[in-house]
N, C-alpha and C positions, 0 to 999 in steps of 0.2 A: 687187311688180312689179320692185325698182329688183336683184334675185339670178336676173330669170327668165332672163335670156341667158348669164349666167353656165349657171344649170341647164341649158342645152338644150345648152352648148357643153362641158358635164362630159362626156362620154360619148367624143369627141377627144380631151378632155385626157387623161383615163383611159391612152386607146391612146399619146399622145406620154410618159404616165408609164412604161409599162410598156416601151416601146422604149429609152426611156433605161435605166431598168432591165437590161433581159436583154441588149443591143444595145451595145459590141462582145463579143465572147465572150474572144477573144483576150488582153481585160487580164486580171490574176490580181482573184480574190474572195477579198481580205483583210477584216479584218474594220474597219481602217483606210476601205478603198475603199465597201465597203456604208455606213461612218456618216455619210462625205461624202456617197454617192446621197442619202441618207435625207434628208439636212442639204438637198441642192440641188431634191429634191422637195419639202421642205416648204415651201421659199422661193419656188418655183415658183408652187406653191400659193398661198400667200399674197400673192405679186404680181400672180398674176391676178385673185383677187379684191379685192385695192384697185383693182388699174385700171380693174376692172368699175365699180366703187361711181364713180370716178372721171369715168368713161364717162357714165354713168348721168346725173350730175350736170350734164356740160360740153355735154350735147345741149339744143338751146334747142326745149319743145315752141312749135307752129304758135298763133298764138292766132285764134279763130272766126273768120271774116268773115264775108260778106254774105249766104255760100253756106255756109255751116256750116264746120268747120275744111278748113283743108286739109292736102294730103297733105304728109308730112314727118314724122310723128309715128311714125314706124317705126323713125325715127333713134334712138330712146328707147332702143331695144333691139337696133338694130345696130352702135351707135356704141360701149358697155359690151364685145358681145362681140369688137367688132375689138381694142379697147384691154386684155382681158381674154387671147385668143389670144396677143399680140403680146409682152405683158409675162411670160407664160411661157415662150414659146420663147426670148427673150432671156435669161432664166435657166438654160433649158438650155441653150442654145449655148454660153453662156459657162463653165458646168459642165463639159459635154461637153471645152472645150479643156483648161481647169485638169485635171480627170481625166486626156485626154491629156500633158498634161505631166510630172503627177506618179506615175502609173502607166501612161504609155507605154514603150515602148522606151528601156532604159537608164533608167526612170523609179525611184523608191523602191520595194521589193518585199516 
């Protein structure tokens, strides 16, 4: 359970890989620029899913009461994909600008 929100929220990440990927067109495809994508998708990768496991971890579940448990134990697996989402787009954002920098306009070619 503690990779399911992770899984359900692969299928996003996929499309936010792939945009970064193909999306802008305009830079040059050196073989420099492909090994940094490669390098910033796999860090992507891998910071979503620590902050998943991380996510996962920092959700406090509900304990029974008198009335069986209560509601709040969803957080178990909303709280992993918010924190899972969020630590990947910050790696491509911040990709995204480095990339700008270094092979924008006027950039290394």
């Amino acid at each position: 359970m503690r990779y399911l929100a992770i899984l359900l929220l692969a299928p996003w990440l996929l499309i936010l890989a792939w945009a970064y990927w193909a999306y802008p067109k305009s830079l040059p495809r050196t073989k420099g620029r492909r090994a940094f994508d490669l390098i910033a998708l796999a860090l992507a990768a891998a910071a979503a899913a620590q902050a998943a496991v991380m996510g996962y971890e920092a959700a406090v579940v509900p304990s029974v009461g008198e009335y069986g448990p209560s509601s709040g134990a969803i957080w178990q697996q909303v709280l992993p994909a918010l924190y899972g989402y969020g630590a990947c787009v910050v790696v491509l954002v911040v990709a995204l600008g480095v990339r700008a920098l270094v092979w924008g306009r006027g950039g290394a070619r």
